[in-house]
C-alpha positions as CSV (number, residue, x, y, z in Angstrom):
1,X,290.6,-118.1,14.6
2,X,290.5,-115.0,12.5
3,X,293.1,-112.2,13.9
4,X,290.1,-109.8,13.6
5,X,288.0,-112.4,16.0
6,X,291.2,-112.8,18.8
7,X,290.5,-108.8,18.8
8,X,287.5,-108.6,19.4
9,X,287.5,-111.1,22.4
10,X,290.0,-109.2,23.8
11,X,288.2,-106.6,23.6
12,X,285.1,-108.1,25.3
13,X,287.7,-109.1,28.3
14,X,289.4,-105.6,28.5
15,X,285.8,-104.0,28.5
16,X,285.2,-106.2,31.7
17,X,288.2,-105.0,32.9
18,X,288.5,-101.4,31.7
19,X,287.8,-99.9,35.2
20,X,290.9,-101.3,36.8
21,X,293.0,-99.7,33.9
22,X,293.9,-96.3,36.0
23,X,295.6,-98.6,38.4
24,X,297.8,-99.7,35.2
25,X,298.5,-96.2,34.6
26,X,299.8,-95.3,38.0
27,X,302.2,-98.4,37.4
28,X,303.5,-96.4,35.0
29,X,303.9,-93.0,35.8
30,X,305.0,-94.2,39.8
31,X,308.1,-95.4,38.3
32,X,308.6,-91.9,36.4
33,X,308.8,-89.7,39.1
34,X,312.1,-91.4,40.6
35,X,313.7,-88.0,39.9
36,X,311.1,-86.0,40.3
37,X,312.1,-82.2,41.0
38,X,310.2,-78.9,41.2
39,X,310.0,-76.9,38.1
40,X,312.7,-74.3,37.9
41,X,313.4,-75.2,41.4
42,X,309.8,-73.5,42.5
43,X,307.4,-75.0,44.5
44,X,304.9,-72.3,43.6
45,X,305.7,-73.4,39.9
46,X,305.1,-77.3,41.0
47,X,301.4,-76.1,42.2
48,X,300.8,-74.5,38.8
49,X,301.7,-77.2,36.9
50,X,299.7,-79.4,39.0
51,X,296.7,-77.7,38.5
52,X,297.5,-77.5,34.9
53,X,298.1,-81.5,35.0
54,X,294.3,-81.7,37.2
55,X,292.5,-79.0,34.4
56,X,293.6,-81.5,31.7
57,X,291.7,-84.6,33.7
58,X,288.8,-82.2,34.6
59,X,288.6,-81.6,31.1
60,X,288.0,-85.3,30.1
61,X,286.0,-85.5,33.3
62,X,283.9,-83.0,31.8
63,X,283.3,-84.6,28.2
64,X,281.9,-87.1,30.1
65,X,279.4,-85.4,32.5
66,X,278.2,-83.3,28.9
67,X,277.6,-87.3,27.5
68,X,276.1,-88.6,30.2
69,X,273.7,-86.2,30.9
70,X,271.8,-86.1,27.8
71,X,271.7,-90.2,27.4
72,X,268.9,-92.3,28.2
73,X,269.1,-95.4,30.9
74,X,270.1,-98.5,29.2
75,X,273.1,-97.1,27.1
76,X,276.5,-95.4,28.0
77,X,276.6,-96.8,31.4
78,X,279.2,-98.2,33.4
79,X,278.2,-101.6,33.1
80,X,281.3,-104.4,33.1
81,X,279.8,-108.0,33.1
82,X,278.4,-107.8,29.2
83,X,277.8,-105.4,26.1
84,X,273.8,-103.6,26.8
85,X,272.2,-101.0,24.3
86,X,268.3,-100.2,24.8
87,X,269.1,-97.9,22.2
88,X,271.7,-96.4,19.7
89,X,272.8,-93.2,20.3
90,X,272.9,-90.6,17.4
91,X,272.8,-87.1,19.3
92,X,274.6,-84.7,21.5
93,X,278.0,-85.5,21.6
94,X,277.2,-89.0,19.7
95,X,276.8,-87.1,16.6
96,X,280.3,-85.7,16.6
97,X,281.9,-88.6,17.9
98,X,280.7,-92.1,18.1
99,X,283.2,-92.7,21.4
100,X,282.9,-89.8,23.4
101,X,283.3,-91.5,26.9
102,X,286.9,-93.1,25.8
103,X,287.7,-89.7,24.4
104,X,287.0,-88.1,27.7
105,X,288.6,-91.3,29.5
106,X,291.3,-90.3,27.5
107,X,292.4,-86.5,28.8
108,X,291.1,-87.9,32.6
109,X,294.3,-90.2,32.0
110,X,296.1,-87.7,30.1
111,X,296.4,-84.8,33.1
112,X,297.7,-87.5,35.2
113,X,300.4,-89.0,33.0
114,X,301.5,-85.2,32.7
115,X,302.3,-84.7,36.5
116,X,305.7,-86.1,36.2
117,X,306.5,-83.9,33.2
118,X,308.1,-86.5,31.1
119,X,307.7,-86.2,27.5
120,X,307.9,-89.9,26.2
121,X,305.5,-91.1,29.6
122,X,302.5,-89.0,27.6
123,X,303.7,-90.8,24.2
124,X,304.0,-94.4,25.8
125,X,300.2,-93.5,27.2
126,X,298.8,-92.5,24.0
127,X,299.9,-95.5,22.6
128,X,298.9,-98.3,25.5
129,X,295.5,-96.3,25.3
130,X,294.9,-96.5,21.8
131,X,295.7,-100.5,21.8
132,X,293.8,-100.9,24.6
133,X,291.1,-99.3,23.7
134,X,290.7,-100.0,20.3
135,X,290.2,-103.9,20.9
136,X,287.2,-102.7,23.4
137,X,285.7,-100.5,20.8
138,X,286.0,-103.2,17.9
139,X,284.2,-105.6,20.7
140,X,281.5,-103.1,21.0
141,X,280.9,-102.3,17.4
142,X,280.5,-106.0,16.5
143,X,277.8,-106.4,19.3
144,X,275.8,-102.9,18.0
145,X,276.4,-104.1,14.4
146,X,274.6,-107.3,15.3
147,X,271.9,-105.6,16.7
148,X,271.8,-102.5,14.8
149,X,272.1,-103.6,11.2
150,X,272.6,-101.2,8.7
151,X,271.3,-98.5,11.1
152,X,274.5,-98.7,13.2
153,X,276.7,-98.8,9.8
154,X,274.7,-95.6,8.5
155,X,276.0,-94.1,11.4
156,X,279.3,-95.2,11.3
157,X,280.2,-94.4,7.6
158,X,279.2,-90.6,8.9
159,X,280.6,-90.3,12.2
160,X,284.3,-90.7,13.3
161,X,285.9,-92.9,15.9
162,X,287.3,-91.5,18.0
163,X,288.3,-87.5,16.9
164,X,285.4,-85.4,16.7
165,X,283.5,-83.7,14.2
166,X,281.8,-80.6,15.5
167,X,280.2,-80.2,12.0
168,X,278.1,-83.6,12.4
169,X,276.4,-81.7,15.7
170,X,272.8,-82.8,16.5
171,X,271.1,-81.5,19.7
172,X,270.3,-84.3,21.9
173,X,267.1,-85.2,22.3
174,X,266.9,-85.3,26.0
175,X,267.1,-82.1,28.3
176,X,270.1,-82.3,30.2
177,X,270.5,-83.8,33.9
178,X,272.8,-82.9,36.6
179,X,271.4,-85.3,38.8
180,X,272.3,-88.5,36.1
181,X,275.5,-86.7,36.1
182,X,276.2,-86.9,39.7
183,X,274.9,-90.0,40.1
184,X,277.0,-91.5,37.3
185,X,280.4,-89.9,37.4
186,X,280.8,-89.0,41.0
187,X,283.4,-91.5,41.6
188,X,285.3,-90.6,38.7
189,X,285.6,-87.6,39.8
190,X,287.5,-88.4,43.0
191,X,289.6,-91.4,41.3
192,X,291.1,-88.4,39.2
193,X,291.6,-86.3,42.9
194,X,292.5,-88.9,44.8
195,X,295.8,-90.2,42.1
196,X,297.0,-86.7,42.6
197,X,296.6,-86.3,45.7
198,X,298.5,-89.7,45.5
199,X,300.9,-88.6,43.3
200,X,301.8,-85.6,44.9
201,X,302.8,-87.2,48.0
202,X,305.0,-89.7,46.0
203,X,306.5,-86.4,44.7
204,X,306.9,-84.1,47.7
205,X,308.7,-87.7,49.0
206,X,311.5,-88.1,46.6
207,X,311.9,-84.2,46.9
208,X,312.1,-83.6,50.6
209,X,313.1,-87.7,51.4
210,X,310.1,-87.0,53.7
211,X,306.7,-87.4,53.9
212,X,304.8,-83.7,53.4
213,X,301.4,-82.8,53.2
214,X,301.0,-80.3,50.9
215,X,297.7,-77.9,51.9
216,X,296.3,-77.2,48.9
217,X,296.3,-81.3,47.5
218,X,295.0,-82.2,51.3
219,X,292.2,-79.5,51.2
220,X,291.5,-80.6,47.6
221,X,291.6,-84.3,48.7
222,X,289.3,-83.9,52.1
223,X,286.2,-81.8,49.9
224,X,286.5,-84.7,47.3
225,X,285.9,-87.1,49.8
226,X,283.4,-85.5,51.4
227,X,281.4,-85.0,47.7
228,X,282.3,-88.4,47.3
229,X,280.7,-89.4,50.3
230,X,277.5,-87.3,50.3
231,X,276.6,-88.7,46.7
232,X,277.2,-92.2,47.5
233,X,275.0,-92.1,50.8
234,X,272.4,-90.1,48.3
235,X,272.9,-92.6,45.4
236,X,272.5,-96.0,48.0
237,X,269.9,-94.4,50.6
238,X,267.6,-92.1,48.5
239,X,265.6,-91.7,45.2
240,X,267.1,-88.2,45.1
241,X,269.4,-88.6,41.9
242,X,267.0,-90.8,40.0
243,X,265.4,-89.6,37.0
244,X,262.6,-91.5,35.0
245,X,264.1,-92.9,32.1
246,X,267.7,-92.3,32.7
């Protein structure tokens, strides 16, 4: 079996698998914070860097939510079991960037590997992410190529992988929807709250040898869960956040 072959079928497992990578990454960074200490010796300078660390997830977070709310159902989803494309997509943020959920995946992953402030734990993630991710892309751009044709490689000779090209911009040709957004990427956004909260209970541990609740990561926790919540019961119980076509 061809090397480029073994890829891609990694790459078809991994994509099965990819939502169970932030528990791999909190394997990693756990072990980082064994010496965790405020910054300059501040707690008030621990906050600010955490919020700095949760900006940096929100950002990726956000790449997402400007994706997803401009595609149409049957593409971009969150869909594990198999490879599904209604449609290709050439506009909105698919014009500049042929992988713009990965790249917001990316700095969602990126604000959290940051909280423990260790240079070479944001180098060892770029680099697991990259081979991870790369086999899953490679996966996926054998499946559209097969269904796609020279459409798809068109498109791929003038759009870049993975680092954007703002130049390339096409406006999408969908209006935008807050509601697929929420419906979508709701639960992403408290996986990124809850491993801080996480997190920065670990850390408040191996600083006080205690365990502390810090106030402003259990007030940010408790109205995560509770948008968390009230989306989900939306999402299972009503119609509220469906929109034709999306």
């Amino acid at each position: 079996m061809s090397l480029e072959r073994k890829s891609i079928q990694r790459g078809s497992w991994f994509f099965r698998w990819r939502s169970y990578l932030p528990l791999l990454l909190l394997g990693i960074v756990l072990p980082a914070l064994h010496g965790f200490t405020y910054p300059f010796g501040s707690h008030t300078w621990d906050n600010v860097w955490d919020m700095f660390c949760l900006s940096v997830s929100l950002f990726g977070l956000g790449i997402r939510a400007f994706t997803v709310g401009y595609v149409p159902a049957g593409t971009s989803g969150r869909n594990t079991k198999e490879q599904i494309a209604d449609s290709l997509n050439t506009t909105g943020m698919y014009s500049v960037v042929r992988n713009p959920l990965y790249l917001g995946n990316f700095f969602m992953g990126l604000g959290v590997m940051l909280f423990a402030r260790e240079w070479w734990l944001g180098l060892l993630y770029a680099c697991l992410f990259w081979l991870y991710y790369e086999r899953i892309i490679m996966a996926e751009e054998s499946y559209l190529r097969a269904k796609f044709g020279s459409v798809y490689e068109e498109y791929c000779n003038r759009t870049p992988v993975f680092f954007p090209n703002f130049g390339l911009w096409r406006p999408p040709d969908l209006p935008f929807s807050w509601k697929t957004v929420l419906r979508r990427e709701y639960s992403g956004l408290f996986g990124v709250i809850a491993a801080f909260a996480f997190l920065e209970t670990v850390a408040e541990y191996v600083v006080n040898r205690r365990i502390v609740v810090d106030k402003l990561w259990a007030v940010i926790f408790v109205l995560g869960l509770l948008i968390y919540a009230t989306l989900r019961v939306i999402k299972k119980k009503t119609t509220w956040l469906d929109v034709p076509g999306r």
